[in-house]
SEZAFI-302113 format. One record per atom (N, C-alpha, C, O): residue in one letter; x, y negated, z negated. Coordinates in pm, whole numbers, plus 32768, in hexadecimal, padded with zeros to 4 digits. Layout:
% residues N
AXYZ;...
This chain:
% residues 77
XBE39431A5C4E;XBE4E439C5C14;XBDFF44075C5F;XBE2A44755C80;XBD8443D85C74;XBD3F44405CBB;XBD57446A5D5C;XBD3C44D45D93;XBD9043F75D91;XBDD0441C5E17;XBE2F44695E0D;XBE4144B75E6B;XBE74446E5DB7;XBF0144BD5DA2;XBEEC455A5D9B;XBF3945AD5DCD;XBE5D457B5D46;XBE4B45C65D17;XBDF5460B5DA9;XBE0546855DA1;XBDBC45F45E01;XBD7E45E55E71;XBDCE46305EF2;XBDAB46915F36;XBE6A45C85EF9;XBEC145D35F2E;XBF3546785EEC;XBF9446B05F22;XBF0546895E92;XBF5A46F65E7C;XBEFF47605E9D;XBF3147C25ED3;XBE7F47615E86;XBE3F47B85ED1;XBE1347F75F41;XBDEC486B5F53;XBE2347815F9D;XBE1647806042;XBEBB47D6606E;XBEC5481660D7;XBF1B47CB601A;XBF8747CE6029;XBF9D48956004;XBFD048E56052;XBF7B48A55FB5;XBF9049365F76;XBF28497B5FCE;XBF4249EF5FF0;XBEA6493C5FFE;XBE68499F603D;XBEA649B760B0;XBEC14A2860D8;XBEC7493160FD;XBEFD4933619E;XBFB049B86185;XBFE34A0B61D0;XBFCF498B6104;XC04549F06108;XBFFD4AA160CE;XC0414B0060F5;XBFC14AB260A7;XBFA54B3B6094;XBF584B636115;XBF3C4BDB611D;XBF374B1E616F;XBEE14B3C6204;XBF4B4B5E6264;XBF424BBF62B0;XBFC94AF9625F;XC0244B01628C;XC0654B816285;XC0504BD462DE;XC0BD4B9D6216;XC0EB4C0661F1;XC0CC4C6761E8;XC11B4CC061C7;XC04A4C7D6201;XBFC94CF661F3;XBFDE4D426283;XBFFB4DB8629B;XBFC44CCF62DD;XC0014CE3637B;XC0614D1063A0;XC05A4D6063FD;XC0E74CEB6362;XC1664CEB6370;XC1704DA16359;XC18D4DF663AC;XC1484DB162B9;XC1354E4162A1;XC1124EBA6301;XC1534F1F631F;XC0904E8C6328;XC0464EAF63A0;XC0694ED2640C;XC03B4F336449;XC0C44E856434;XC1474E7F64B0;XC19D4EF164B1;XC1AE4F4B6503;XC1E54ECD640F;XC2544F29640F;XC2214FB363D1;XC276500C63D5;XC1B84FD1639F;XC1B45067639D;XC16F50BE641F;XC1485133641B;XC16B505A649C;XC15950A664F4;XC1BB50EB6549;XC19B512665B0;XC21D50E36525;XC2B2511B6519;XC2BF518264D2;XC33051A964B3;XC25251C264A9;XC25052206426;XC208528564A1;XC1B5526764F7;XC2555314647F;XC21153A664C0;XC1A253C7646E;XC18F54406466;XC15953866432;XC10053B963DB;XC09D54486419;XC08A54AB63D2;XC065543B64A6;XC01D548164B5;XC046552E64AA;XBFFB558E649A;XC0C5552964B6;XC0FE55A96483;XC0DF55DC63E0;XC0FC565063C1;XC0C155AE63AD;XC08955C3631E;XC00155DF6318;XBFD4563662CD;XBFAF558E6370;XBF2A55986353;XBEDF55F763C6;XBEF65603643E;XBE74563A6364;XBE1356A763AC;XBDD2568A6431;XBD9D561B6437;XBDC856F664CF;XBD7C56B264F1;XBCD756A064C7;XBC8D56DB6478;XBCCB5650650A;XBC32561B64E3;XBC1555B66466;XBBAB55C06428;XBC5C5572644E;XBC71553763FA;XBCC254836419;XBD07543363D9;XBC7F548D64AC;XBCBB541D64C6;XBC6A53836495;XBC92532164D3;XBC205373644E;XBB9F52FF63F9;XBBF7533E6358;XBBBC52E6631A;XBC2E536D630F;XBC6C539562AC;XBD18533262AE;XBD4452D16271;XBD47538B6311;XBDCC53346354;XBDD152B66367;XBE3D527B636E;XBD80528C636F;XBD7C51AC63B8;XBD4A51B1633A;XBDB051C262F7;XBCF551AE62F6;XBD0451B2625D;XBD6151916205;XBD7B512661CE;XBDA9522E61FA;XBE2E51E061E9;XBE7D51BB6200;XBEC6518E61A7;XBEA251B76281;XBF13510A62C4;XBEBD50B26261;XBEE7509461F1;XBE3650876297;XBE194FDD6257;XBE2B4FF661BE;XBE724FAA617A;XBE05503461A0;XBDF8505C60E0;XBEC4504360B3;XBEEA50146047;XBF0B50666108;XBF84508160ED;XBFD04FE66118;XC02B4FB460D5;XBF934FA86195;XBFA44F2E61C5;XBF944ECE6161;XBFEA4E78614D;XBF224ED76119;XBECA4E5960BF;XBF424E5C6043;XBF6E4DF0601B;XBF764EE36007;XBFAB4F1A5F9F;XC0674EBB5FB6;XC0A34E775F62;XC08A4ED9602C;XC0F24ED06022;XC1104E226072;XC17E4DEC6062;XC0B94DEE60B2;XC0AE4D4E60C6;XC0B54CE86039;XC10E4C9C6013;XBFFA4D1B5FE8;XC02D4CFA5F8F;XC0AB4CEE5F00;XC0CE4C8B5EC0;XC0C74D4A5EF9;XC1424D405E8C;XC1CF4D275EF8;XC2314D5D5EC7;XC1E64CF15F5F;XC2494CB35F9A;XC21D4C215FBC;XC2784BCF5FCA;XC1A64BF95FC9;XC1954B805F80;XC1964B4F5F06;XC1CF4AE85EE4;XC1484BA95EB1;XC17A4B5E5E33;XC1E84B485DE2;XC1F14B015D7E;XC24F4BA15E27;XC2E74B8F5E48;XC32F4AF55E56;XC37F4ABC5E0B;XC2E44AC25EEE;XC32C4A805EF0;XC2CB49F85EAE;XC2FF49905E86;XC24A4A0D5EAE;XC1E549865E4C;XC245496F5DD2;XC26548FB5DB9;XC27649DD5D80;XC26B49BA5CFA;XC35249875D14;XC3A4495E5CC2;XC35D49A65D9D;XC40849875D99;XC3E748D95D9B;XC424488E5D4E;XC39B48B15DE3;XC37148265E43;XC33347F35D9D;XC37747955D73;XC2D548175D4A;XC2D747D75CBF;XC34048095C55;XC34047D25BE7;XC37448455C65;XC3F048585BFA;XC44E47CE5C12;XC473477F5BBC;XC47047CA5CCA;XC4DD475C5D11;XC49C46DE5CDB;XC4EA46955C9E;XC43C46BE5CE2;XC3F546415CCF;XC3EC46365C33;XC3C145C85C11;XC40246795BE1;XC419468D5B2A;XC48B46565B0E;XC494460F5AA9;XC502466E5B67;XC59A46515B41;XC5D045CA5B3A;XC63F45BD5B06;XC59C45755B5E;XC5A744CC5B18;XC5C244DD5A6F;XC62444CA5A27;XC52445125A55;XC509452C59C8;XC58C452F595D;XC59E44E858FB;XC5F145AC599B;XC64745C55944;XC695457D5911;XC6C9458D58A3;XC6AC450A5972;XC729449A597A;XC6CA442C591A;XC6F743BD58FC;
């Protein structure tokens, strides 16, 4: 039981690190600096990562809780 419990943890962190990255990636595709003031570039990487962390996590726990919902569906039968 406790490996399981171990194993889902190693598992959700490696996927919210993952996806955190992934985020990271793709909002650098984003014109952001057109929005932001100059001099304000330690404000800006701020929020990329602040916005990165935000939007990795809740697209992992997306797909964590699809991957235990899938693994629930025996149950029904």
């Amino acid at each position: 039981m406790e490996t399981m419990i171990g194993q889902n943890a190693l598992i959700s962190i490696f996927s919210h690190i993952f996806f955190t990255g992934v985020a990271f990636y793709a909002m650098r595709a984003l014109m952001i600096e057109k929005l932001i003031h100059k001099h304000h570039i330690l404000q800006a990487q701020i929020l990329y990562i602040f916005l990165s962390i935000s939007i990795g996590t809740m697209v992992s726990t997306f797909f964590l809780n699809i991957s235990s919902w899938s693994r629930q569906l025996p149950y029904l039968f």
